[in-house]
C-alpha positions as CSV (number, residue, x, y, z in Angstrom):
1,X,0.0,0.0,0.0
2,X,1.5,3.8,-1.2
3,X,0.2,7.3,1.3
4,X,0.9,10.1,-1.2
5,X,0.9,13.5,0.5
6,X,-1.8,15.7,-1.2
7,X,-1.0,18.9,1.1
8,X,0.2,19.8,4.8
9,X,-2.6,17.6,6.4
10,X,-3.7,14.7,4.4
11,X,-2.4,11.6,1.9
12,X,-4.2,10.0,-0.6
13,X,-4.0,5.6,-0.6
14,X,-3.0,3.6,-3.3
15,X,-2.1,-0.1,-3.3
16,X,-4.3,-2.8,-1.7
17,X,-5.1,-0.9,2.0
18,X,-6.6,-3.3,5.1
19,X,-10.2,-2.4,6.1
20,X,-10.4,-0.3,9.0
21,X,-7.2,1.2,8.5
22,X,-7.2,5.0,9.2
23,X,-4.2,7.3,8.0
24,X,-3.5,10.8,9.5
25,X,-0.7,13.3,8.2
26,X,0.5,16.3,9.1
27,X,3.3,19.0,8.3
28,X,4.4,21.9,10.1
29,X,5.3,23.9,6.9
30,X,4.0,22.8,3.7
31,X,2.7,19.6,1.8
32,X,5.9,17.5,2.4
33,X,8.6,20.2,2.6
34,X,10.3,20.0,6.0
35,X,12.9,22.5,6.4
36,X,15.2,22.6,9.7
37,X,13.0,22.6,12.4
38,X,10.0,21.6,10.6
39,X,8.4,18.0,11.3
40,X,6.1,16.1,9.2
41,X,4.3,13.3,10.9
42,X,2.0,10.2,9.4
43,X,0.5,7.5,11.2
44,X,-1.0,4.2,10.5
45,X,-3.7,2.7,13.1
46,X,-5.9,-0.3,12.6
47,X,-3.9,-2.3,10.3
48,X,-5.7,-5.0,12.5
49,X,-2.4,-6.9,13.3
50,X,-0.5,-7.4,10.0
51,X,2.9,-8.7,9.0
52,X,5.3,-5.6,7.8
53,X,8.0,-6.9,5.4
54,X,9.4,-3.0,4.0
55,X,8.7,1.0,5.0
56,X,10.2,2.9,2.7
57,X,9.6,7.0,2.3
58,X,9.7,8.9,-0.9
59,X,11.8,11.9,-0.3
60,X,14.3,14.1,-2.6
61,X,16.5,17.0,-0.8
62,X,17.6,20.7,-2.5
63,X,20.4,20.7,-5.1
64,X,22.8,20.7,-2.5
65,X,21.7,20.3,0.6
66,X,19.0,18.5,3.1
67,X,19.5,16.7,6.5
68,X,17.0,15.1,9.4
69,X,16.2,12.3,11.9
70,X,13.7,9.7,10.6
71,X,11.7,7.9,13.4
72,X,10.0,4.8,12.9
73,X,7.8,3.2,15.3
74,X,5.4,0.6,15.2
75,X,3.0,-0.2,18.6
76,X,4.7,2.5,20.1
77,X,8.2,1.0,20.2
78,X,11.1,2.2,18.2
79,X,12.3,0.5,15.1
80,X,14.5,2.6,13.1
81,X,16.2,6.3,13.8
82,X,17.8,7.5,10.5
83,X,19.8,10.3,11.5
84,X,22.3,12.2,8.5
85,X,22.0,13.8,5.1
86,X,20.0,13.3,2.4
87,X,23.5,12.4,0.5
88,X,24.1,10.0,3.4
89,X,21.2,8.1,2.9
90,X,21.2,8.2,-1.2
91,X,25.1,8.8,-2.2
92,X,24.3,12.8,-3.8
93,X,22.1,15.2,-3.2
94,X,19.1,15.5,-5.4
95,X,16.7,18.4,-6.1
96,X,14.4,16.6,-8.8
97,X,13.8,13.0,-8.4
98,X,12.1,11.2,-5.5
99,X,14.5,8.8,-4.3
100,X,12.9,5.2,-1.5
101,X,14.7,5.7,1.6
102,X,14.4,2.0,2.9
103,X,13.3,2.4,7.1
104,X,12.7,-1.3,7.6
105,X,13.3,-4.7,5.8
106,X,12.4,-7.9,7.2
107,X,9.2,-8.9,9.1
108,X,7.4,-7.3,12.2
109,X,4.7,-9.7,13.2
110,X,0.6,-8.1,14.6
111,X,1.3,-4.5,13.8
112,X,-1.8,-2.6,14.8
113,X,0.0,0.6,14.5
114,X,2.9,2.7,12.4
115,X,4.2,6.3,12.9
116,X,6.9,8.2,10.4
117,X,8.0,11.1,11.7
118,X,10.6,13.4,9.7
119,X,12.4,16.0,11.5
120,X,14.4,18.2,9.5
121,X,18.4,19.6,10.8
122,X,19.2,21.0,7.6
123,X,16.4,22.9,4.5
124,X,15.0,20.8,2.9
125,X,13.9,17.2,2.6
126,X,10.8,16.9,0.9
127,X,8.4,14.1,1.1
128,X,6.3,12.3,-1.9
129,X,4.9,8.6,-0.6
130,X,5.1,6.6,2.0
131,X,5.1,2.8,0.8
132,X,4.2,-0.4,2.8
133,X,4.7,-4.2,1.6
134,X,3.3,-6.3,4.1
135,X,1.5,-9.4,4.7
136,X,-2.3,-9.6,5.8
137,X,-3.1,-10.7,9.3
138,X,-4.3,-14.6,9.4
139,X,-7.8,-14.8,11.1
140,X,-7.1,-17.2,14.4
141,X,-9.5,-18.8,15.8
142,X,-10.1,-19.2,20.0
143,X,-11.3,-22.5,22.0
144,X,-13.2,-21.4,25.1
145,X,-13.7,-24.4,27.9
146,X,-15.5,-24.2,30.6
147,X,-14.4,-26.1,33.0
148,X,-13.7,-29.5,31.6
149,X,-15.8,-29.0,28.7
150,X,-15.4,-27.1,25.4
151,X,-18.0,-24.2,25.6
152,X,-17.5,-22.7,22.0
153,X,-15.2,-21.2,19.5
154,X,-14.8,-17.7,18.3
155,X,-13.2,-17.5,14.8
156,X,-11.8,-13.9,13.9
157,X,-14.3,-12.3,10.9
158,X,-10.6,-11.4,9.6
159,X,-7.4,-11.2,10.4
160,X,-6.8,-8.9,13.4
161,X,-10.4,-8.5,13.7
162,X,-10.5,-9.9,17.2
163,X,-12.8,-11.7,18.6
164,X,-15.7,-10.6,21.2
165,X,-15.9,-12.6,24.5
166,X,-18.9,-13.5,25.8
167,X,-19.7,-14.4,29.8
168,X,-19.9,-17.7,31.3
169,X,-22.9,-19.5,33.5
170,X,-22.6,-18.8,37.0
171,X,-22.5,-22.2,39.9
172,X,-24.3,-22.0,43.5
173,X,-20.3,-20.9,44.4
174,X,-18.5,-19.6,42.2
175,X,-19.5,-16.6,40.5
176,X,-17.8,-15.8,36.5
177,X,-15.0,-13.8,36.2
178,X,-13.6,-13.3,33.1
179,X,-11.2,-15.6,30.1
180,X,-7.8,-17.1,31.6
181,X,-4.8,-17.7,29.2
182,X,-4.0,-20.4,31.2
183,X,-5.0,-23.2,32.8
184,X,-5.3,-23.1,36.8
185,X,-7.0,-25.3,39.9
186,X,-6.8,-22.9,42.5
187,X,-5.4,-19.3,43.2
188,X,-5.8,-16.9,46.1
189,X,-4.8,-14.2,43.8
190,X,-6.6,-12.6,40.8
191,X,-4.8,-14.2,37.6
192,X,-4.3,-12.3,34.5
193,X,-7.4,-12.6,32.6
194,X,-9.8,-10.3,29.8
195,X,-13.3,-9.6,30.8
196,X,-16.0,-10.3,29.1
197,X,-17.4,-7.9,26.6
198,X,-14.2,-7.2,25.6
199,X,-12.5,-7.9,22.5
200,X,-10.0,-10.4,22.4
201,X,-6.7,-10.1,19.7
202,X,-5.2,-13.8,19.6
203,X,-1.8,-13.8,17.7
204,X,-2.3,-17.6,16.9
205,X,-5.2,-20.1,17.3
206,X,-5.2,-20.3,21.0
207,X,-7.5,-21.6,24.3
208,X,-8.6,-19.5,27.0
209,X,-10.3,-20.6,30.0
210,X,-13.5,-19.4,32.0
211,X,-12.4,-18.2,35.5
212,X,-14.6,-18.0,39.0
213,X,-14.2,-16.7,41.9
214,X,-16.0,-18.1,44.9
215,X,-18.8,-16.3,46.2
216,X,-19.5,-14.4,49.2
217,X,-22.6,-15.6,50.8
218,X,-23.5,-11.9,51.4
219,X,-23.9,-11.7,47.7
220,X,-26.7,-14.3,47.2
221,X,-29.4,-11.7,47.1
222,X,-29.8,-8.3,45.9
223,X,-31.5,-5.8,48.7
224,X,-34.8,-5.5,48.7
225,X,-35.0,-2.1,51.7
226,X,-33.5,0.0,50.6
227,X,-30.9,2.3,52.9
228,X,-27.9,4.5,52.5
229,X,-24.5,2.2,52.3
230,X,-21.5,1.3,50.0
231,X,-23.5,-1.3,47.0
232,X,-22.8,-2.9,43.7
233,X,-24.5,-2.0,41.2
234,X,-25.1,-4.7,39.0
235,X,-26.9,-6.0,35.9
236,X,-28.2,-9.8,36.9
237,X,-28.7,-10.6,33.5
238,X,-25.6,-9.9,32.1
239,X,-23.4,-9.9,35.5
240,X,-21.6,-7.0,34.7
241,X,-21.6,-3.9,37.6
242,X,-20.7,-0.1,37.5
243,X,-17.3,0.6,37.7
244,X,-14.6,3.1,38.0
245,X,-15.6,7.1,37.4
246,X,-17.4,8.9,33.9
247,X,-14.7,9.9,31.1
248,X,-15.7,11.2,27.7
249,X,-19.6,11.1,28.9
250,X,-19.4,7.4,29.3
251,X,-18.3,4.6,32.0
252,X,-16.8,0.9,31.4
253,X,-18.8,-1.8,33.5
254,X,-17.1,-4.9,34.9
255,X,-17.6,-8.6,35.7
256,X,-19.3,-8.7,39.2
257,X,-16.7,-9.1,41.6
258,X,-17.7,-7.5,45.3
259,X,-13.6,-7.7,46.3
260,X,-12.9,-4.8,43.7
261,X,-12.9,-1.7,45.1
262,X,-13.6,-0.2,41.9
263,X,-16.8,-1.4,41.8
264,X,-18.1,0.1,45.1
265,X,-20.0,2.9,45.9
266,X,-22.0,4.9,48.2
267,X,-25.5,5.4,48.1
268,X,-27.3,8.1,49.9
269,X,-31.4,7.4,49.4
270,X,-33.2,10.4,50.3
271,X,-37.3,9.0,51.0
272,X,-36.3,6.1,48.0
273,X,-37.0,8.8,45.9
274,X,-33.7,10.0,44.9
275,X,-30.5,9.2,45.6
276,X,-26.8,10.6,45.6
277,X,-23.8,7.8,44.0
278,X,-20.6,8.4,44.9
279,X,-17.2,6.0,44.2
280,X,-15.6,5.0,46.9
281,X,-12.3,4.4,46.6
282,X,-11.7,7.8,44.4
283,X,-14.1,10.2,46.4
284,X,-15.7,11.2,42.9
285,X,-19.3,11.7,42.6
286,X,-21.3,10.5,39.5
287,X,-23.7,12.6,37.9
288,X,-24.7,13.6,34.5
289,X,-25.0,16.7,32.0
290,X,-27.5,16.6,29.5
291,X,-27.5,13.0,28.0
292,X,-23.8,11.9,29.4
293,X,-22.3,11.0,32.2
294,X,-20.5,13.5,34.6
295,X,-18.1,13.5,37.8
296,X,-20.3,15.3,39.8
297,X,-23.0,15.4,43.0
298,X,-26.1,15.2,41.3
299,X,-29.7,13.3,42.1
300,X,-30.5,10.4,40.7
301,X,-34.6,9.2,40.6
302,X,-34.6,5.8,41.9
303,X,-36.7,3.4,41.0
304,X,-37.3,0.3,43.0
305,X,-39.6,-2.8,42.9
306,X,-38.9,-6.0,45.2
307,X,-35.1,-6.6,44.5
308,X,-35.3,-4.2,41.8
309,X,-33.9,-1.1,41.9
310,X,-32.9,1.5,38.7
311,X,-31.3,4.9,38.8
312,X,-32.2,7.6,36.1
313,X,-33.2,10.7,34.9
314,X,-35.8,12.6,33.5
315,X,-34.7,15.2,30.5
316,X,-37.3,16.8,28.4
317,X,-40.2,14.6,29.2
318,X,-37.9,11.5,29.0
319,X,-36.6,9.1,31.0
320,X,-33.0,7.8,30.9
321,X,-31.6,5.1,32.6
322,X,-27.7,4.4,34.2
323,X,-27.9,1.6,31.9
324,X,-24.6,-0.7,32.2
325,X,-24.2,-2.5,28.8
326,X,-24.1,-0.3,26.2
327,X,-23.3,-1.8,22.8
328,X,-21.0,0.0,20.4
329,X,-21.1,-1.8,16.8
330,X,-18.4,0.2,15.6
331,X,-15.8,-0.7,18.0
332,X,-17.6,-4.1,18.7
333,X,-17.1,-3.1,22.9
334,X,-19.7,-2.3,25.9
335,X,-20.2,0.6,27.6
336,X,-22.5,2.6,30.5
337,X,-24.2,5.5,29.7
338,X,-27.4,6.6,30.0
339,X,-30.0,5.3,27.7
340,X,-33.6,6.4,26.8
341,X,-36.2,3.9,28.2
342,X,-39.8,3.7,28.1
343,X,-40.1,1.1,31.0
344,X,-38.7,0.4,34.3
345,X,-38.3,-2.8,34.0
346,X,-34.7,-3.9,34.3
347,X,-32.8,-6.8,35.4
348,X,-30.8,-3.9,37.5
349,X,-30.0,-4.6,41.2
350,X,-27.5,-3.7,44.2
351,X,-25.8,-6.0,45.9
352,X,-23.7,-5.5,49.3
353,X,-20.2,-6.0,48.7
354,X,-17.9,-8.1,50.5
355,X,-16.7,-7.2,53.8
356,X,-15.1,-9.6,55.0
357,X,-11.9,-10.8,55.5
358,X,-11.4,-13.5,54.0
359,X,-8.4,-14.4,51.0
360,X,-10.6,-15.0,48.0
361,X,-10.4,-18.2,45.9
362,X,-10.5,-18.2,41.9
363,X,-10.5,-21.6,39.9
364,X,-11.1,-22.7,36.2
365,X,-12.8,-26.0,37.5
366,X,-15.7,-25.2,39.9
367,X,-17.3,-28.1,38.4
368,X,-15.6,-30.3,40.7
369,X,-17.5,-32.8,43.5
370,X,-19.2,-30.5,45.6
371,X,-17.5,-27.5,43.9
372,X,-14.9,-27.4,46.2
373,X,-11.7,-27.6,45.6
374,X,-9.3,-29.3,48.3
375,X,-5.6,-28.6,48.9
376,X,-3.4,-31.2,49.7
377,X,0.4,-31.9,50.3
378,X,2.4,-28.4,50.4
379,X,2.4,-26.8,46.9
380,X,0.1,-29.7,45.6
381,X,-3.5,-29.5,44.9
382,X,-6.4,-32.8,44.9
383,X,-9.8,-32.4,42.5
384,X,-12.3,-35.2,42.9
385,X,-13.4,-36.4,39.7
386,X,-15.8,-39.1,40.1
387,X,-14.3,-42.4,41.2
388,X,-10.6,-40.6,40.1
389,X,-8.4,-37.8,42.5
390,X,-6.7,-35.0,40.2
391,X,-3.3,-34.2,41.9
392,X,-1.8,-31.3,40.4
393,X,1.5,-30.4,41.6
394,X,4.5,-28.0,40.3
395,X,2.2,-27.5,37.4
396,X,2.2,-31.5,36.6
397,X,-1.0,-33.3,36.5
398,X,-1.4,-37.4,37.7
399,X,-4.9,-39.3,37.7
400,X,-5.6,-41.5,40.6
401,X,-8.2,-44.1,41.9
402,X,-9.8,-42.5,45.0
403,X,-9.5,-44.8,48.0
């Protein structure tokens, strides 16, 4: 694919571009002439994880003079700094032709994203194409198991695509956390894992598996009296809760999980009527303007039915919920924000979070006897399985007849 610079802010494509990739281009003087000081700067984003095999840039200097640093960067690491003359990089000095000034040569694997950026030492370099060879992404495909069983498979619509991950079922203990890249029995810390409702980018056909955590038995209801106190708010359908603070009019739910202290706020119910929401562990209030979300003390109506209960507005004779999942086709992602209703009828709830002490427990298997998971020897862990014990131990696995 060949970026041709049509003036000091944009390029024109040519070649065979990726879908969804987005070019922007800019120049600090004119078109593509960077004289000393100047900088002219293009950028690549959404090239959805390709395979770069060449960068080169299209440039010719004055008659007898022209000098800068070239930066290339791909993800946001460095590549290649070309630092010298335009005779250094070419052998002469050229005023009339457009001469490839080679940046990279060989093969950078899942690029999402490529910046050029010329800075000029010397007048002038001038700039005519940018030109990319490169090899499109392959579309991977991911196994998800739950538990001991294969729950489905997500195939990438192309390559780099992603994939978008979906939640798991709940058990009587164990409540769904999110997608481990590995394989574990039991952990008393939170392993690395993507939530659900995200999207996914494998880099080769890969398995992730559905993580718990155990539940607190606080959390086996949602409250049906409301009073002022530190809550969950939570979507029982979905089991994703508020989370965090409003940015950019908008908030990013979460997996239900009462031990995350982004998840918890205060709620201050004035007669049931309204009601005041304010995050915890930050201090910051959350409130609205007009149609987005806003850090700030404002009242919410409340509406509450049994263990029901739903916080919105009212703007212009309509009603607007703090509505948790969101979906955004475009970026193919979930997001809270307030959303025009014409019912209050919502699988919204609060839930108490966890307060006590206790070292929580996460585990990829809850579907073990009883759903409980019992430690054995030091650093060794046994999982009934039927007539059979599981002994995993320094990450080895042995089957053996239950006495």
């Amino acid at each position: 694919m060949a970026w041709t610079v049509q003036s000091k802010s944009s390029v024109s494509s040519d070649g065979d571009v990726p879908g969804g990739v987005s070019a922007e281009y800019g120049c600090s003087y004119q078109k593509g002439t960077v004289r000393a000081g100047d900088e002219a700067v293009f950028c690549l984003s959404g090239l959805g994880g390709i395979t770069i095999e060449k960068v080169d840039v299209y440039m010719h200097s004055n008659k007898t003079a022209g000098a800068g640093t070239i930066t290339l960067t791909m993800d946001q690491q460095p590549v290649m700094v070309l630092s010298g003359t335009f005779r250094d990089w070419t052998g002469a000095y050229d005023n009339t032709d457009y001469h490839p000034i080679t940046l990279f040569e060989g093969q950078s694997t899942h690029v999402q994203e490529m910046t050029i950026s010329a800075v000029g030492t010397a007048n002038s370099l001038y700039i005519e194409k940018y030109v990319i060879s490169y090899q499109p992404a392959q579309a991977y495909t991911v196994t998800l198991m739950c538990g001991n069983q294969q729950c489905a498979t997500l195939t990438e619509a192309s390559g780099g695509a992603g994939v978008l991950l979906p939640t798991a079922d709940d058990y009587e203990k164990w409540q769904f956390v999110g997608w481990s890249p590995t394989e574990f029995w039991l952990s008393h810390t939170m392993p690395e894992h993507a939530k659900a409702g995200t999207t996914y980018f494998p880099h080769e056909n890969t398995t992730l598996w559905a993580m718990w955590a155990e539940q607190d038995q606080q959390e086996s209801g949602y409250q049906t009296e409301l009073q002022s106190g530190e809550y969950l708010y939570v979507n029982r359908e979905t089991g994703m809760a508020l989370s965090g603070v409003p940015a950019n009019g908008k908030m990013t739910p979460a997996p239900t999980d009462s031990s995350d202290a982004d998840q918890v706020y205060y709620i201050e119910f004035q007669d049931n009527q309204t009601a005041v929401i304010q995050h915890v562990m930050s201090g910051t209030y959350i409130g609205y303007s007009g149609k987005e979300l806003a850090a700030g003390k404002k009242d919410w109506l409340v509406h509450h039915d049994g263990d029901q209960t739903l916080f919105y507005i009212e703007l212009s004779g309509k009603q607007y919920v703090l509505w948790l999942n969101v979906w955004d086709s475009k970026t193919q992602t979930v997001y809270t924000a307030l959303q025009e209703t014409s019912t209050m009828v919502s699988p919204m709830g609060l839930l108490l979070p966890s307060t006590d002490g206790d070292e929580p427990t996460y585990t990829c298997h809850p579907e073990a006897e009883d759903n409980a998971l019992i430690p054995a020897l030091e650093h060794e862990t046994v999982v009934p399985f039927g007539v059979y014990e599981i002994h995993v131990k320094n990450g080895e696995k042995h089957v053996r007849l239950r006495n």
